[in-house]
N, CA and C of each residue as an Amber inpcrd file, in Angstrom:
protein
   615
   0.8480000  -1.1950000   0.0000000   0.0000000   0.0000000   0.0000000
   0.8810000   1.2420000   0.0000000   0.4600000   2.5500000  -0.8740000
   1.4340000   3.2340000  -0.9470000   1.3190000   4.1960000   0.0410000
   2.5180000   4.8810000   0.6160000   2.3630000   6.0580000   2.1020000
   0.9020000   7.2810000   1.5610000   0.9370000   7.3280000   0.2680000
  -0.6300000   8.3070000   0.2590000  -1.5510000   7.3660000   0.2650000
  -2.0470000   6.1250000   0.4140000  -3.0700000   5.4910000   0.7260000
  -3.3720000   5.1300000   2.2090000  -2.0650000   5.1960000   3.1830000
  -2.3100000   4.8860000   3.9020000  -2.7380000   6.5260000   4.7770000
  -2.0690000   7.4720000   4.3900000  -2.5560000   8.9170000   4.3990000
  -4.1240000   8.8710000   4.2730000  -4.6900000   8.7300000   3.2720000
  -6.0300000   8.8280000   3.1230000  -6.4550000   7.9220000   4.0770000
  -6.2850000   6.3960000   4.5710000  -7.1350000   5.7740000   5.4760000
  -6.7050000   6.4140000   7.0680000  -5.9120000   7.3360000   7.1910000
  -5.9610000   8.2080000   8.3080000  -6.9420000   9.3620000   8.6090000
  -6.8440000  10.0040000   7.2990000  -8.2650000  10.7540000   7.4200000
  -9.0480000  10.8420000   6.6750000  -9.4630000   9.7050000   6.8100000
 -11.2790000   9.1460000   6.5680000 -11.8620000   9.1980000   7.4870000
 -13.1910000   9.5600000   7.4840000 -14.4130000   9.5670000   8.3340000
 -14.6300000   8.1670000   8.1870000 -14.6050000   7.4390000   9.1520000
 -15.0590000   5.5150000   8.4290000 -16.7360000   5.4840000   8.4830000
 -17.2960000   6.4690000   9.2230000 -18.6020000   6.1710000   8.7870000
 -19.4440000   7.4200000   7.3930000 -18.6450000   8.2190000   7.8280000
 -19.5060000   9.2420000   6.2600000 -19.0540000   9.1770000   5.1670000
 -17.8330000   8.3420000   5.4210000 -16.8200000   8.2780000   4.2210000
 -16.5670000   8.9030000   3.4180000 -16.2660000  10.0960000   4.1600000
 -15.6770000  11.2900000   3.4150000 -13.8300000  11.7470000   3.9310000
 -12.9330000  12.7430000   3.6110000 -12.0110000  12.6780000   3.8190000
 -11.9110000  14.3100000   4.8700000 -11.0090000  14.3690000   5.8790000
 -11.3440000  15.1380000   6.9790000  -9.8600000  15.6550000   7.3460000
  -9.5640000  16.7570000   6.6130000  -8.1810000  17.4290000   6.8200000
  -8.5140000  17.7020000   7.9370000  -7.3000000  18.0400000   8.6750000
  -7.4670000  18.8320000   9.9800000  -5.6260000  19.7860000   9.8350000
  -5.4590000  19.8520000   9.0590000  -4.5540000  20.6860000   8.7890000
  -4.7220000  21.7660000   8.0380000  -4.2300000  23.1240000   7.7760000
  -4.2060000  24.0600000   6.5350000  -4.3100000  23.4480000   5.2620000
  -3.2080000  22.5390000   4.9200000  -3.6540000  22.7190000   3.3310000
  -4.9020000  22.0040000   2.9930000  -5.0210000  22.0910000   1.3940000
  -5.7520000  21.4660000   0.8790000  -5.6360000  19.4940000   0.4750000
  -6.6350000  18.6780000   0.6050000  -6.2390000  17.4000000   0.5020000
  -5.2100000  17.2440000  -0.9940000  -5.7600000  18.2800000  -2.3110000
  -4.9360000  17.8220000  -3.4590000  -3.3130000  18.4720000  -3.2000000
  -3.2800000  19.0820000  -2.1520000  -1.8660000  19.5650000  -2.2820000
  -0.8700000  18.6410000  -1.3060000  -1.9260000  18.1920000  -0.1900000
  -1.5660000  17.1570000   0.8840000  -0.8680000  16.0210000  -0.0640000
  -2.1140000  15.1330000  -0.4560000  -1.5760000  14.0760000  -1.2980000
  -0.9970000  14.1830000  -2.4590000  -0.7640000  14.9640000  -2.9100000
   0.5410000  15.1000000  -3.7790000   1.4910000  15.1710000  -3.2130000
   1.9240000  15.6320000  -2.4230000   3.2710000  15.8970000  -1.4440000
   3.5560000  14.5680000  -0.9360000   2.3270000  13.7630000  -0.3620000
   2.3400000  11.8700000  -0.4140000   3.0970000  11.6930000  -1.2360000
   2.7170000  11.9170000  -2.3540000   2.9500000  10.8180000  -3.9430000
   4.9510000  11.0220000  -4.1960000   4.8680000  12.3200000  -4.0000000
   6.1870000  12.6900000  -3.7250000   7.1880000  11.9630000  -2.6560000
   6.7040000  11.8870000  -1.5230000   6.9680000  10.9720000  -0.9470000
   7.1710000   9.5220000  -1.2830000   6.0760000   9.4540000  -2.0440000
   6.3900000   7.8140000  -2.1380000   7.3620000   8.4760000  -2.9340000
   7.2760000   8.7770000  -4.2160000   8.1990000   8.2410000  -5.0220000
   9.9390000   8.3790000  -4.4950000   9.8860000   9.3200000  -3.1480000
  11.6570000   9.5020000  -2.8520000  11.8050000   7.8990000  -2.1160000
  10.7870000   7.2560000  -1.5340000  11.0330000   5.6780000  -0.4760000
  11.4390000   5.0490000  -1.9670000  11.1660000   5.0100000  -3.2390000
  11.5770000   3.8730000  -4.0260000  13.0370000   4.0780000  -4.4830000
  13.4050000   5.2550000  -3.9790000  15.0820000   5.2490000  -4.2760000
  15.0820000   6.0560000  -5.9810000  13.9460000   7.0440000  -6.8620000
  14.0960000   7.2770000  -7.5250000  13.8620000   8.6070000  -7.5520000
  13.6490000   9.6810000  -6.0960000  13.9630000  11.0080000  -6.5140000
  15.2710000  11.5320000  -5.4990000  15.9740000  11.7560000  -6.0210000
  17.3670000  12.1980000  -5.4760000  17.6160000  13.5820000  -5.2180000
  18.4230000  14.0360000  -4.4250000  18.8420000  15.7000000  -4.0820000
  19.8700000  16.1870000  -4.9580000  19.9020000  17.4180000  -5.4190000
  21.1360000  17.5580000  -6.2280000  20.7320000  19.3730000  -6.3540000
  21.8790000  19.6330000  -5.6000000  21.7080000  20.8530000  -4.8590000
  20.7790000  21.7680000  -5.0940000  20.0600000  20.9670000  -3.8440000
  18.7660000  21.6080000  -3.1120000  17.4450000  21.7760000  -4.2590000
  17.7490000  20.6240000  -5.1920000  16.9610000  20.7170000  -6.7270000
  16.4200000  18.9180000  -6.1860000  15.4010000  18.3180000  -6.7180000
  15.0830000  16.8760000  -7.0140000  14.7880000  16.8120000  -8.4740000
  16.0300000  15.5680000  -8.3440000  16.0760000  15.1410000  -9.8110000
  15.3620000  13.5940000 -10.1190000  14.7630000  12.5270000 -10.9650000
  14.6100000  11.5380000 -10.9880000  15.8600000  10.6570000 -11.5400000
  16.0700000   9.6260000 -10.8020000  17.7020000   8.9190000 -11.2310000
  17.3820000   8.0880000 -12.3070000  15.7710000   7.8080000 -12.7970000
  15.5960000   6.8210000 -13.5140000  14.4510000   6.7890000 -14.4090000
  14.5580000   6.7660000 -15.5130000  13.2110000   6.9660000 -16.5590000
  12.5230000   5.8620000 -16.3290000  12.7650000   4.3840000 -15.9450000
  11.9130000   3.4420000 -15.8930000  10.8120000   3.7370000 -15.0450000
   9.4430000   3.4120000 -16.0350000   8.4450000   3.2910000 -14.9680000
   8.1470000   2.5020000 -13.7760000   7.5270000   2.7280000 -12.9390000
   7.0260000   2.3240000 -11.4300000   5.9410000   1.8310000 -12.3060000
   5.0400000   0.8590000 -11.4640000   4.4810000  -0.2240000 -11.4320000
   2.7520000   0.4130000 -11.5500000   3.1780000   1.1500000 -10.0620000
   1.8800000   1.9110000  -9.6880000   1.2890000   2.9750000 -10.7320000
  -0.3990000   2.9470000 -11.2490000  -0.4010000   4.4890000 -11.7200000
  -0.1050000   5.2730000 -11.4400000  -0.3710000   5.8930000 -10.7110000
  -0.5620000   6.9550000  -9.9910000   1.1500000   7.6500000  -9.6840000
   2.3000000   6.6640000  -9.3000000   3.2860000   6.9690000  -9.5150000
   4.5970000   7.1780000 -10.7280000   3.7990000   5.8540000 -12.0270000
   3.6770000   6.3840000 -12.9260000   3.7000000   7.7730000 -13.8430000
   2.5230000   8.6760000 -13.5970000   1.7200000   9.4220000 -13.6720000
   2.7190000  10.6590000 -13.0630000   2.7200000  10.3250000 -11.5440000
   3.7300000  11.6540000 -11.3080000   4.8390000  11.5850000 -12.0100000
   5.6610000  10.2760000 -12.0720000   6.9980000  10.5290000 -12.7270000
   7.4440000  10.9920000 -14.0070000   6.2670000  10.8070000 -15.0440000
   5.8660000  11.4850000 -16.1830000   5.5980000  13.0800000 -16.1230000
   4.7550000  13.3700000 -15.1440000   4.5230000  14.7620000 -15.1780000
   5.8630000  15.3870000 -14.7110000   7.0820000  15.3360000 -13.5080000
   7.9710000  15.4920000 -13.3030000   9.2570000  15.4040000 -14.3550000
   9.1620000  14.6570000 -15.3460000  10.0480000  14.6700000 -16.0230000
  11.6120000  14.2700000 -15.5980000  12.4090000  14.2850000 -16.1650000
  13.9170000  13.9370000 -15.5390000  15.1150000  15.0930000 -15.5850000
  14.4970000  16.6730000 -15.6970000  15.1140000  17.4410000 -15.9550000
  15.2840000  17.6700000 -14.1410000  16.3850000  18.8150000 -13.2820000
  16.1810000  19.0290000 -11.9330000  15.1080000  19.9320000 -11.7010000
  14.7460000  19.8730000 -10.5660000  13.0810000  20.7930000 -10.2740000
  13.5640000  21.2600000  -8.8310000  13.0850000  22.0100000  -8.8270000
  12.9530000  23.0420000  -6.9650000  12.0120000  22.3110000  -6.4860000
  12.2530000  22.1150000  -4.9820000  10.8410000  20.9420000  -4.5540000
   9.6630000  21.8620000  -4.7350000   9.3000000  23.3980000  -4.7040000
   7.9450000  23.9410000  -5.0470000   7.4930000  23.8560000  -6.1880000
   8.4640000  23.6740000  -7.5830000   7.9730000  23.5940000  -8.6370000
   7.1870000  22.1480000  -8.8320000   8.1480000  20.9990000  -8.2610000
   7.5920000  19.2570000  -8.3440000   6.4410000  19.7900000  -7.7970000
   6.5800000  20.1010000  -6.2370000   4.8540000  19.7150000  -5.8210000
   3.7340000  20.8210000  -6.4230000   3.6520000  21.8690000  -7.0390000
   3.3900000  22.3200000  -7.7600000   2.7490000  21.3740000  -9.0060000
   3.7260000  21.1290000 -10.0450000   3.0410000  20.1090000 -10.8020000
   2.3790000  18.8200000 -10.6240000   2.9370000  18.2420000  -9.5250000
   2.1430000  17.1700000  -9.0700000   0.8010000  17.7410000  -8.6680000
   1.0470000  18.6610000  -7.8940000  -0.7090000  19.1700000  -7.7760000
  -1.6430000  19.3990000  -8.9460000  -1.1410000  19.6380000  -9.9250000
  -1.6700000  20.3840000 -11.1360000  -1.9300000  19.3190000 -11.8680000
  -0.7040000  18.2300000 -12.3920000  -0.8010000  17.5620000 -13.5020000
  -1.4430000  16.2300000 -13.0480000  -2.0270000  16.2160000 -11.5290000
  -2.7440000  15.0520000 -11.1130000  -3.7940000  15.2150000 -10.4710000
  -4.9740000  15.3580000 -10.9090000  -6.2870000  15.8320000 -10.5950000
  -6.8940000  14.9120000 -10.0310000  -7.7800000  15.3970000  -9.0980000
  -8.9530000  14.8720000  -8.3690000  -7.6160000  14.2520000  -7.7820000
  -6.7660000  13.2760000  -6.7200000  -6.2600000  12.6160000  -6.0160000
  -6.8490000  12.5680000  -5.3730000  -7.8130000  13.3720000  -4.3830000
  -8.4510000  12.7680000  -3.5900000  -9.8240000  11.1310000  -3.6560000
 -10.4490000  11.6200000  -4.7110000 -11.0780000  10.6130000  -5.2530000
 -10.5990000   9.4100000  -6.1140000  -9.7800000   9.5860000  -6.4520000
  -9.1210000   8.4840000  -7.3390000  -8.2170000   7.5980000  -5.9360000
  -7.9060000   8.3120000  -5.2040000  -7.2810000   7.2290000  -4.2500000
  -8.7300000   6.4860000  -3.5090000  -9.5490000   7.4610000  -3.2820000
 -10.4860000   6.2370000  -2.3690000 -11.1280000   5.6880000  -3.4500000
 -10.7260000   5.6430000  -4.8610000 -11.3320000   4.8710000  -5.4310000
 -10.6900000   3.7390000  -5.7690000  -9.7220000   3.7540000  -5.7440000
  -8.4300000   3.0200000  -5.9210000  -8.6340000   1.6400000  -4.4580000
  -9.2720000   2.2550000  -3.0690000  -8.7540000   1.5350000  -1.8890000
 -10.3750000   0.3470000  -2.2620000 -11.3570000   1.6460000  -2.5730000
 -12.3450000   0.6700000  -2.7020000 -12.7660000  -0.4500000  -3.7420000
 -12.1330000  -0.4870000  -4.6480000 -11.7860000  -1.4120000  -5.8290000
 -10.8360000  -2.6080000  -4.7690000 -10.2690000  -2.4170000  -3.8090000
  -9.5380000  -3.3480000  -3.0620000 -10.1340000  -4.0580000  -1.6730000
 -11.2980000  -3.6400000  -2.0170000 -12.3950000  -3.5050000  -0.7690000
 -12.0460000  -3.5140000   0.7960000 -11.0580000  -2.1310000   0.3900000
 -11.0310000  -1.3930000   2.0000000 -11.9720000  -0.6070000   2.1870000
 -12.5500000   0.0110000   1.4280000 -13.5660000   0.8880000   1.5850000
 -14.8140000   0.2800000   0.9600000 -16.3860000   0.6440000   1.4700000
 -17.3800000   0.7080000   0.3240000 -17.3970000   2.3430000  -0.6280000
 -18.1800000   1.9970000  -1.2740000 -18.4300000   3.0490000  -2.3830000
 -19.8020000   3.5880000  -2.7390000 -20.1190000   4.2900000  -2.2510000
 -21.7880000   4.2010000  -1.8570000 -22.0640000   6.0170000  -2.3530000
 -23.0710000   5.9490000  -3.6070000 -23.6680000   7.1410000  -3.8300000
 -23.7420000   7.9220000  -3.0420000 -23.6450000   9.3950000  -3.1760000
 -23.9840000  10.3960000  -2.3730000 -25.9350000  10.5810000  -1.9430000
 -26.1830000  10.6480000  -3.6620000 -27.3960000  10.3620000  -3.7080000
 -27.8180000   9.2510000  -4.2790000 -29.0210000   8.4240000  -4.0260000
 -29.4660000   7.6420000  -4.2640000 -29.8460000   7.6090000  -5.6610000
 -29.4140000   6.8750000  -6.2530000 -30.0010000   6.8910000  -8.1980000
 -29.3400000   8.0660000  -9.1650000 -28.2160000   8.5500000  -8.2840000
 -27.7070000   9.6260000  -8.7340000 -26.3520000   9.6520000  -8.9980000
 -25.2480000   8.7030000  -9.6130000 -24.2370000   8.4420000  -9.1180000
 -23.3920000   9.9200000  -9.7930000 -24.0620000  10.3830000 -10.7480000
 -23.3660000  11.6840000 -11.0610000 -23.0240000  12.5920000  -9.9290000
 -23.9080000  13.1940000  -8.6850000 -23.4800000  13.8090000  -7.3460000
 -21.9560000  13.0140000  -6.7980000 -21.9490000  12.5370000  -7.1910000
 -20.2030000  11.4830000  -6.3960000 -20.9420000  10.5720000  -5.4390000
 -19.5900000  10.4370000  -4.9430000 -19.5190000   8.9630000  -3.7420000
 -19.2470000   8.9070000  -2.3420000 -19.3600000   8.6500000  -1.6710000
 -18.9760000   8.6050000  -0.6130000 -18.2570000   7.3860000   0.2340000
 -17.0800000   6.8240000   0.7820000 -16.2130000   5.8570000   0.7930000
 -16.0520000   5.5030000   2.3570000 -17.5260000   5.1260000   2.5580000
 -17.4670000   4.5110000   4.4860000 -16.2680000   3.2940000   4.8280000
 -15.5300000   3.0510000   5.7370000 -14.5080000   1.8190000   5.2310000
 -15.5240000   0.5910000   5.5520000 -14.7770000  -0.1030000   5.3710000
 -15.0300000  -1.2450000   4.7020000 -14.3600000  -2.6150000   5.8280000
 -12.6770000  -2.1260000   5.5610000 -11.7420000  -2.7700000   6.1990000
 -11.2960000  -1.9220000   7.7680000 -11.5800000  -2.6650000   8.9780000
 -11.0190000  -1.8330000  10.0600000  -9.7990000  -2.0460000  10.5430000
  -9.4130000  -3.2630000   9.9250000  -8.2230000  -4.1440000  10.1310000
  -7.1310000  -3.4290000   9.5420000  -7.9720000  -2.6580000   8.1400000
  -6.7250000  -2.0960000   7.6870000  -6.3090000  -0.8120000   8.5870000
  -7.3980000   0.3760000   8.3300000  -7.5060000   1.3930000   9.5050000
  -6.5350000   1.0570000  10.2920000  -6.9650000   0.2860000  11.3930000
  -5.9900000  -0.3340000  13.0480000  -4.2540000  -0.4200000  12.5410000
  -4.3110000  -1.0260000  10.8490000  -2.3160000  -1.3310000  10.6940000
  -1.9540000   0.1940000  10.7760000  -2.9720000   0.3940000  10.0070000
  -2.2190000   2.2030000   9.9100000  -1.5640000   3.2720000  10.5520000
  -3.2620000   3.3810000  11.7260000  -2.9180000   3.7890000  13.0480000
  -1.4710000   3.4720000  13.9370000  -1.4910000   1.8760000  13.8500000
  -0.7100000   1.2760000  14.4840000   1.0540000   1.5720000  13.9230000
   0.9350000   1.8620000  12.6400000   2.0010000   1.9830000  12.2030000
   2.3560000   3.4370000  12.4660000   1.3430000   4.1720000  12.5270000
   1.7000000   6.0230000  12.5990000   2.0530000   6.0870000  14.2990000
   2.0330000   5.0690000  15.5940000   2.3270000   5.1080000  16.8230000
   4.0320000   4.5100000  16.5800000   3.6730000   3.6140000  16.2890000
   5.0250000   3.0760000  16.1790000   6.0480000   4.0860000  15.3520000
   6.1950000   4.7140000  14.7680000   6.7390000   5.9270000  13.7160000
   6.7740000   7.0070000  14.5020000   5.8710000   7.2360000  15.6160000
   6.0230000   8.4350000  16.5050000   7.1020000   8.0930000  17.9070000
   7.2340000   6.9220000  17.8950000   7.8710000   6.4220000  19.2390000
   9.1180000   5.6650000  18.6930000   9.1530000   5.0090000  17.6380000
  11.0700000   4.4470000  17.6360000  10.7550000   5.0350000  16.3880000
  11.2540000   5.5200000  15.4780000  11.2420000   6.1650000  14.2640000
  12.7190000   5.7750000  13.9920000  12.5360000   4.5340000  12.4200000
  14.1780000   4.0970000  12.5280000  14.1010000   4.3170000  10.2760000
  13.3580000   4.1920000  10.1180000  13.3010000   4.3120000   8.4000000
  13.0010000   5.3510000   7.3840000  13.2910000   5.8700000   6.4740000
  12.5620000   6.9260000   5.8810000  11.3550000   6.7410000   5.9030000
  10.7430000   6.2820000   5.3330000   8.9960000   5.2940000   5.6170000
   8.6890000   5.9060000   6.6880000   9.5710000   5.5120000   8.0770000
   8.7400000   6.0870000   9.0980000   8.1940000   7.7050000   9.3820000
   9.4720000   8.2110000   8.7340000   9.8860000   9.9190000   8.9440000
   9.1280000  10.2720000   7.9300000   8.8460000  10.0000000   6.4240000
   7.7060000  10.4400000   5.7070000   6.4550000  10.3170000   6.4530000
   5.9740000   9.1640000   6.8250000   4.7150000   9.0910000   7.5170000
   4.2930000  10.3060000   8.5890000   5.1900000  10.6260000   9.3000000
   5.4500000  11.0600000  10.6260000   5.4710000  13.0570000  10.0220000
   5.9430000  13.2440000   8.7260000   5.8620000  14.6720000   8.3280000
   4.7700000  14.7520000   7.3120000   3.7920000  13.9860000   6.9680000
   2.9920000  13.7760000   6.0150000   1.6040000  14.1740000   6.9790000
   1.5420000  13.3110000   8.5290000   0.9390000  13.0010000   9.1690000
   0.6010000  14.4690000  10.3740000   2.2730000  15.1580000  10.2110000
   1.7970000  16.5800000  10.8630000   1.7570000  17.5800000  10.0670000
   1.9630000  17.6790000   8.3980000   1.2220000  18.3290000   7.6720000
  -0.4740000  17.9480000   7.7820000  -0.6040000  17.1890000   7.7940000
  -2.2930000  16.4280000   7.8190000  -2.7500000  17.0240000   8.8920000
  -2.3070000  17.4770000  10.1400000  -2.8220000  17.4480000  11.5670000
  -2.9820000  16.6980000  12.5420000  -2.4870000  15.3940000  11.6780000
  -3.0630000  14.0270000  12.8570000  -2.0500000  14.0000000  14.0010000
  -0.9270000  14.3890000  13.9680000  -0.1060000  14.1350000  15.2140000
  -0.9420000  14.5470000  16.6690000  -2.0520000  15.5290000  16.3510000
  -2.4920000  16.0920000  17.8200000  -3.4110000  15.0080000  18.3000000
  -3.8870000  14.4070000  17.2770000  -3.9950000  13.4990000  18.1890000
  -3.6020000  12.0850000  18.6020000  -2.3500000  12.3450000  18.8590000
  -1.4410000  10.5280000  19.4680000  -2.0110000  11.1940000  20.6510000
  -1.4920000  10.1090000  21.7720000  -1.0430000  10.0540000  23.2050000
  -0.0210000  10.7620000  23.3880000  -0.2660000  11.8760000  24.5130000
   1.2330000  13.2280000  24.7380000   2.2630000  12.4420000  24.5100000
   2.5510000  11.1500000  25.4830000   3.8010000  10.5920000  25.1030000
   4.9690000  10.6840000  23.7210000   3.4170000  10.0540000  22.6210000
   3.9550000   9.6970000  21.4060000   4.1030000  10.8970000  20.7090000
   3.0300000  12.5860000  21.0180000   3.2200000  13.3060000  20.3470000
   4.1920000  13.9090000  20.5530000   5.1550000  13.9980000  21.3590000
   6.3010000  14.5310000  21.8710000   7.4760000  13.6550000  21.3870000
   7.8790000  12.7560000  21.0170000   8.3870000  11.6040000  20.1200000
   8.0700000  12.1580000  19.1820000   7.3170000  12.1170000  18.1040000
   6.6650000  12.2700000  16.8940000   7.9230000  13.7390000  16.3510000
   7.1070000  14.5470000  17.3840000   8.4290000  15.9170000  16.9090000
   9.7500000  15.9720000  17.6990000  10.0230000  15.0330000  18.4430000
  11.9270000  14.8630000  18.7330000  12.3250000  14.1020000  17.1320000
  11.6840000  13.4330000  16.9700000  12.0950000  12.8440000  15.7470000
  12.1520000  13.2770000  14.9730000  10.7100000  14.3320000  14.0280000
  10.8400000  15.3410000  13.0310000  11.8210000  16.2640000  12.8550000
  12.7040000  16.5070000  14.2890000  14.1170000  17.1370000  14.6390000
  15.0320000  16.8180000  13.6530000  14.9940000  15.4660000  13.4600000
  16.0640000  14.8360000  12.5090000  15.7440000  16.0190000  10.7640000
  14.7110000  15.6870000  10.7180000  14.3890000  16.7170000   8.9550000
  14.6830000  18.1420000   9.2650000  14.7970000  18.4940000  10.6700000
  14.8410000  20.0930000  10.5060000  16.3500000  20.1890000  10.7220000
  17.3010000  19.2490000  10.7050000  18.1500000  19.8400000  10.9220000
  19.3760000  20.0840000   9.5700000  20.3930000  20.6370000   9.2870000
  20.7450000  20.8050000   8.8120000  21.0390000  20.1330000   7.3330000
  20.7690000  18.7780000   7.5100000  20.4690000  17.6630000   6.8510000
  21.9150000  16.9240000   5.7550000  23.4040000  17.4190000   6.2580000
  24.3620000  17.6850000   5.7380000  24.5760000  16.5290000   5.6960000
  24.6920000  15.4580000   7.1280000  24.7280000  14.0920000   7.2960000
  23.5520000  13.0610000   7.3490000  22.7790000  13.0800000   6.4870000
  21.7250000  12.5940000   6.3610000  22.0080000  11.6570000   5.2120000
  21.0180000  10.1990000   5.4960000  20.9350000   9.3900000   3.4340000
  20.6090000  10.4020000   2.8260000  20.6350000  10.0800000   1.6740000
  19.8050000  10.4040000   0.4680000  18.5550000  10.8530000   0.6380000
  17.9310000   9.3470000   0.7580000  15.8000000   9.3000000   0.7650000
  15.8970000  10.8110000   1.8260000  16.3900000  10.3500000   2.9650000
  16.0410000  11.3590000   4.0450000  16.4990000  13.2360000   3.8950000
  17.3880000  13.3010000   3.0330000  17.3260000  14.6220000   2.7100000
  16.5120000  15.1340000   1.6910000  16.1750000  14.4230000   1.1610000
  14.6020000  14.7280000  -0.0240000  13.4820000  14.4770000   0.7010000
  13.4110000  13.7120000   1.8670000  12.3420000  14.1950000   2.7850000
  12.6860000  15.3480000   3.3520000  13.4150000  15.9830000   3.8650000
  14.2710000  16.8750000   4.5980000  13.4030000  18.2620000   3.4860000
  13.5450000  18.1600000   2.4210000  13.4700000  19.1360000   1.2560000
  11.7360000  19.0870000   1.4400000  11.2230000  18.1940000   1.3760000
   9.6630000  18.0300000   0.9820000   9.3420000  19.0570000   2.6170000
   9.5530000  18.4110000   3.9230000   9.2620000  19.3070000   5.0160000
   9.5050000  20.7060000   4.6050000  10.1070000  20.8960000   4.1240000
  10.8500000  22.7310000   4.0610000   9.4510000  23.3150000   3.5250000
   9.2110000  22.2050000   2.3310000   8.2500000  22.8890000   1.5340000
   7.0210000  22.9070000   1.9360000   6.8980000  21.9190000   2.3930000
   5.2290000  21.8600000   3.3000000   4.7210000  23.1550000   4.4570000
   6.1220000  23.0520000   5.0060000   6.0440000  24.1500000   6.1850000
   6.0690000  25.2930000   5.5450000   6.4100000  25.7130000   4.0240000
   6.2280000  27.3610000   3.8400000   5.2760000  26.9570000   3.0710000
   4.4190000  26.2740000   2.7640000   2.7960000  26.3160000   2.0840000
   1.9240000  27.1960000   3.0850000
């Protein structure tokens, strides 16, 4: 499952099945900044001073990542320009991912209006089992935080707003850890200084 799917089954309403920022931005600018994310965990967007470049024309598997890596191109980009076009050149994300989860039947898919499927949909879950890994994985990411995976989740998750609500414990963890992206990022991997770059950018949205 990709880190913006599991984003979206964080904030879902599981019974109105609708999607429930609790942060400033907007969900299409949120989950694009996901998609971005994913694509730095597969080892194919790289730093190259203070620019992200793609190391590799081969396509990814996934549409949707696909899709960004096409719109991104392989020339270097400023991380505002990428998430910029990812916002732009990938429409609706919000709906295409819960449409995406419910084709996998984590979610149902249930008219807004009845006999009306033109009004849209609405995506109550389905799966709680999945929900619970998620959760479970965004505690665990706030309290030993050892992978990029985790540290995307964990800056994805307080762009989103959800950190306020862990347990004080974990939310205080959550940002000793985010410490690691704010800092200078000189001795950092790779993945993690292109996360390092994506935070910068989130925080001046």
């Amino acid at each position: 499952m990709l880190l913006t799917e599991r984003l979206a089954l964080l904030l879902l309403d599981p019974r109105r099945g609708t999607i429930q920022a609790h942060g400033a931005l907007a969900t299409q600018t949120l989950f694009a900044a996901a998609l971005l994310a994913d694509l730095t965990l597969t080892g194919r967007l790289q730093v190259e001073d203070a620019h992200w470049r793609q190391d590799s024309a081969l396509p990814l598997a996934h549409p949707l990542l696909a899709e960004l890596q096409r719109a991104l191109g392989m020339g270097a980009l400023p991380p505002q320009r990428a998430l910029r076009l990812a916002r732009r050149k990938l429409p609706q994300l919000r709906s295409r991912l819960l449409d995406g989860l419910a084709r996998r039947d984590l979610l149902h898919r249930v008219p807004r209006i009845k006999w009306l499927p033109r009004a849209g949909h609405r995506y109550p879950l389905r799966s709680q089992q999945a929900r619970d890994e998620v959760t479970t994985d965004l505690l665990r990411a706030a309290n030993t935080s050892q992978s990029p995976a985790d540290y995307a989740l964990l800056l994805l998750a307080d762009t989103a707003g959800l950190l306020n609500g862990l347990p004080p414990a974990a939310h205080g963890a959550a940002y000793a850890a985010l410490g690691v992206l704010d800092s200078s990022g000189a001795n950092l991997a790779p993945e993690m200084r292109a996360l390092a770059l994506l935070r910068r950018v989130l925080l001046d949205q």
